[in-house]
DOROBA-567824 format. One record per residue (C-alpha): residue number from 1; y, x, z. Coordinates in nm, 2 decimals. Each point is the difference from the previous one (the first is absolute). Layout:
<pts>
[pt NUM, [Y, X, Z]]
...
</pts>
This chain:
<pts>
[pt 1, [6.05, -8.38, -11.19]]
[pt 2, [-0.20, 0.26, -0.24]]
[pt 3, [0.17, 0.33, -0.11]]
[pt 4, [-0.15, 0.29, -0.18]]
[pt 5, [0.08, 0.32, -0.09]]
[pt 6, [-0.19, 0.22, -0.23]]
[pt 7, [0.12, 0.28, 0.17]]
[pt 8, [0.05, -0.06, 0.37]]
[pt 9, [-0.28, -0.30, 0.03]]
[pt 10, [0.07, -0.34, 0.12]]
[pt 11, [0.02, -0.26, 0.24]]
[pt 12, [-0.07, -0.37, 0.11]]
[pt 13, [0.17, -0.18, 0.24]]
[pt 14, [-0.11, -0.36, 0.11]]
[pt 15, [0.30, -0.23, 0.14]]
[pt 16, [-0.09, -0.33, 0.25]]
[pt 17, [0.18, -0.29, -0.10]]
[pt 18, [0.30, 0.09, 0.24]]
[pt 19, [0.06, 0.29, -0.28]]
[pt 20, [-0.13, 0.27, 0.31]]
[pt 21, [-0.21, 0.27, -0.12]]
[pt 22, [-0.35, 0.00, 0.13]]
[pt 23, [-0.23, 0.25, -0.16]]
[pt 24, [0.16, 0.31, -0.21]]
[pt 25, [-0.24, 0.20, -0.23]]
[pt 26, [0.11, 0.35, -0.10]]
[pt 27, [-0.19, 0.24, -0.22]]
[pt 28, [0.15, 0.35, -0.17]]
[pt 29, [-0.14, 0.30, -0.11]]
[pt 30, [-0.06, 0.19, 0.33]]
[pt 31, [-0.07, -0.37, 0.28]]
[pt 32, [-0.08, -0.33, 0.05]]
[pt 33, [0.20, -0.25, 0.23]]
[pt 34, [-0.09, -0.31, 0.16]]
[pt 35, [0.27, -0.19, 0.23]]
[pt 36, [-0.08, -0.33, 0.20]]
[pt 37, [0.27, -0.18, 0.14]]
[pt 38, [0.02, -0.30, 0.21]]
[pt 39, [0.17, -0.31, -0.05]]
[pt 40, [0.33, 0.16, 0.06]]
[pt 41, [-0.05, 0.25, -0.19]]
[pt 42, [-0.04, 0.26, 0.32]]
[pt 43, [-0.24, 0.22, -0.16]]
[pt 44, [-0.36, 0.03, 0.19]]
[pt 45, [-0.24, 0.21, -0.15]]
[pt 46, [0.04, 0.27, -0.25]]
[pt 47, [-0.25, 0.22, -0.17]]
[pt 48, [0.06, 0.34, -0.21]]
[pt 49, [-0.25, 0.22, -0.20]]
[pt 50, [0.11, 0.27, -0.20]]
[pt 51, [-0.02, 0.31, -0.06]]
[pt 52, [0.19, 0.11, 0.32]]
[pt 53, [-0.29, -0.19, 0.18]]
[pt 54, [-0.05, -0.36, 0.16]]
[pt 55, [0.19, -0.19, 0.26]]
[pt 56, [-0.05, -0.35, 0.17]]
[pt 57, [0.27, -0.15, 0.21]]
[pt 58, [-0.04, -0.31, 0.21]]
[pt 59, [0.30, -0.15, 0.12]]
[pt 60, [0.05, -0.23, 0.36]]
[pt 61, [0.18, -0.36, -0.03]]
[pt 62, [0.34, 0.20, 0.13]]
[pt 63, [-0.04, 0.22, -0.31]]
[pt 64, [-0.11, 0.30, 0.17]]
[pt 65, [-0.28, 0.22, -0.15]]
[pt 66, [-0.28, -0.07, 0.20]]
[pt 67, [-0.30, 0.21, -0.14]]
[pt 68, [0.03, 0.28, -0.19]]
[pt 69, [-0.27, 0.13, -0.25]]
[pt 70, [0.04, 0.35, -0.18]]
[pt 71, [-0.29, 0.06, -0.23]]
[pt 72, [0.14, 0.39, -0.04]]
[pt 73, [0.13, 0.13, 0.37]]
[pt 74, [-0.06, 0.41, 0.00]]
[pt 75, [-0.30, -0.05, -0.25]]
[pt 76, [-0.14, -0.24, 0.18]]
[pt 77, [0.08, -0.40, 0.11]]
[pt 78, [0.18, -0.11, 0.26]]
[pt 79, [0.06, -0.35, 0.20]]
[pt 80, [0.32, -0.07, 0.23]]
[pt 81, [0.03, -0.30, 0.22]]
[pt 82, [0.31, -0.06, 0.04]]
[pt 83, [0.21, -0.22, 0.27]]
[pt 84, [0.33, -0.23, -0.08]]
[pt 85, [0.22, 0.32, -0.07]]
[pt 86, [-0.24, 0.08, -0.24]]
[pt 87, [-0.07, 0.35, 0.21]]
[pt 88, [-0.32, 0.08, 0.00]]
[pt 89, [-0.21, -0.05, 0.29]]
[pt 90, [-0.39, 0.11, -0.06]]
[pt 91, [-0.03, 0.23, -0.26]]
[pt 92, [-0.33, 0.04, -0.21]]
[pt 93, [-0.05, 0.33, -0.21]]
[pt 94, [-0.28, 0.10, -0.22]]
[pt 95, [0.09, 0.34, -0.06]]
[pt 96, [0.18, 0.18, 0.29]]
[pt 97, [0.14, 0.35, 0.07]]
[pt 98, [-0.39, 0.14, 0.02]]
[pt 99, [-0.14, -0.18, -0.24]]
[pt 100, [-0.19, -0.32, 0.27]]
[pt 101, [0.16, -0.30, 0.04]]
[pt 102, [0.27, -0.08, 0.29]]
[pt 103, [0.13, -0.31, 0.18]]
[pt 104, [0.35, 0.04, 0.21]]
[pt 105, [0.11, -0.32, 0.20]]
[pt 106, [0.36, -0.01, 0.02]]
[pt 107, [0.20, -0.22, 0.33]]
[pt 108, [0.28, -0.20, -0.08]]
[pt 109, [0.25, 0.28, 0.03]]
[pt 110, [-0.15, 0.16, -0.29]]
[pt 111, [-0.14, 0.30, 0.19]]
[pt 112, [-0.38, 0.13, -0.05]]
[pt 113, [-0.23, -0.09, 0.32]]
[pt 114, [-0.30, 0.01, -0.20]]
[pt 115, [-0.15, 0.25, -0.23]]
[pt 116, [-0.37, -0.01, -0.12]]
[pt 117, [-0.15, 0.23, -0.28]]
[pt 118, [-0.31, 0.04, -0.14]]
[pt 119, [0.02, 0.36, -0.06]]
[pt 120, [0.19, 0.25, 0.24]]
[pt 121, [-0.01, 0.32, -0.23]]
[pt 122, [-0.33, 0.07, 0.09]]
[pt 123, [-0.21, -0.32, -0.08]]
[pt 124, [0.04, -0.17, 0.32]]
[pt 125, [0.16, -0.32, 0.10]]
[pt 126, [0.30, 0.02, 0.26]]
[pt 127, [0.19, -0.28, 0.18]]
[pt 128, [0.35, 0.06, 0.15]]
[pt 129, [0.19, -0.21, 0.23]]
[pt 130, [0.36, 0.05, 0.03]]
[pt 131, [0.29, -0.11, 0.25]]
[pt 132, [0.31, -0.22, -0.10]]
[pt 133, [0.12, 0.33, -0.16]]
[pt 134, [-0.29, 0.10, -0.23]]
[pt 135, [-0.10, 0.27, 0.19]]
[pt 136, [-0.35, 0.04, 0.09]]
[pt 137, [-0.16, -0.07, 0.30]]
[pt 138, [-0.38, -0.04, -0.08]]
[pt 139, [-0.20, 0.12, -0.25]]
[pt 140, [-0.37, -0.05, -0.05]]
[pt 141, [-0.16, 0.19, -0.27]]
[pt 142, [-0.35, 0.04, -0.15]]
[pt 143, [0.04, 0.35, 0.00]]
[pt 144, [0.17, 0.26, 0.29]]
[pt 145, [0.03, 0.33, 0.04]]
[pt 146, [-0.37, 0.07, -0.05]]
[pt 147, [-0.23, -0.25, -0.17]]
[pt 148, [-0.01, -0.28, 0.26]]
[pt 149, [0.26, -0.28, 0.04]]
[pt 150, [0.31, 0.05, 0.20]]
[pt 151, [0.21, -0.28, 0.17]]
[pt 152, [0.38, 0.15, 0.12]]
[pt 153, [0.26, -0.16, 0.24]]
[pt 154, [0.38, 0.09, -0.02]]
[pt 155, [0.32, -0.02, 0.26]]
[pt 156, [0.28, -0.09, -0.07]]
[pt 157, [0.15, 0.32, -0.15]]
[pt 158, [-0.33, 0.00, -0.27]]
[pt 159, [-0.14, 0.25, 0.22]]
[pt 160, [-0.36, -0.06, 0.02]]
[pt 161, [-0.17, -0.05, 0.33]]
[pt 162, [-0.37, -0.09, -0.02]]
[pt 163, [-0.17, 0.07, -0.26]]
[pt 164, [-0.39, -0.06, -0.08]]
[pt 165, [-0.26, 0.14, -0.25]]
[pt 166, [-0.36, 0.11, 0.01]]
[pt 167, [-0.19, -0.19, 0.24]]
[pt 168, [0.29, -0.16, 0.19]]
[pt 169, [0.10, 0.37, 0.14]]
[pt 170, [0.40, -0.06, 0.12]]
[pt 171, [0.22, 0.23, -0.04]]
[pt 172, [0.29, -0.11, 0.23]]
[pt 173, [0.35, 0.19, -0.03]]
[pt 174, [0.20, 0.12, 0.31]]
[pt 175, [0.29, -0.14, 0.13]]
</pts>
């Protein structure tokens, strides 16, 4: 089926034999659309480019979204891997809160045990490693409290007990 619209744009859809949509076409003033379904018509891939950005979304057999594409995430692109709740699980972004790149790992709660950025506020790279709650128990960064690289160890109360910087110097807190 074609349909056009001087105004709005226009659209294709192709039909299989069984009269279920397979491929949809959109086009307007401000996007384009593409939708791929399968042979039940459970839709599997889409792709959008307009001028609000550019999205790609894969889709599992069970009709979850299973990778997630965002050409326009805070300025900058972003990549979610995703499990069967479509919750994403590894997180890819291009422009994080500093301006570097960052990767968080997420367990199958949902909560963050892994958070790596490329830039830490000052240019350096920092790697935290949380607990089943999100909270930080180590942290290695590029970049301590003077110009060397500091590696930190936490309790459970997020107090932190060893900590290491410049030329493996410890700095152990009393108990």
């Amino acid at each position: 089926m074609l349909s056009a619209n001087y105004d709005n744009g226009g659209s294709l859809q192709l039909y299989h034999s069984n009269s279920s949509s397979r491929v949809y076409l959109a086009a307007s003033s401000s996007a384009g659309d593409l939708r791929l379904s399968s042979t039940n018509a459970q839709l599997r891939t889409q792709l959008h480019g307009g001028s609000d950005g550019s999205y790609l979304n894969l889709y599992a057999a069970d009709g979850s979204s299973g990778l997630y594409l965002d050409g326009d995430t805070s300025g900058g692109g972003s990549v979610s891997v995703r499990n069967t709740n479509s919750s994403s699980r590894v997180a890819l972004v291009g422009q994080g809160s500093s301006g570097g790149g960052s990767v968080t790992v997420y367990a199958g709660d949902g909560s963050t045990t892994i958070q790596a950025q490329g830039d830490n506020g000052s240019g350096a790279g920092i790697i935290k490693i949380n607990n089943n709650l999100s909270q930080n128990r180590v942290t290695l960064s590029g970049e301590g409290t003077g110009t060397g690289g500091e590696i930190t160890l936490g309790d459970a109360d997020g107090t932190f007990l060893v900590q290491a910087e410049q030329h493996l110097r410890l700095l152990v807190a009393e108990e």
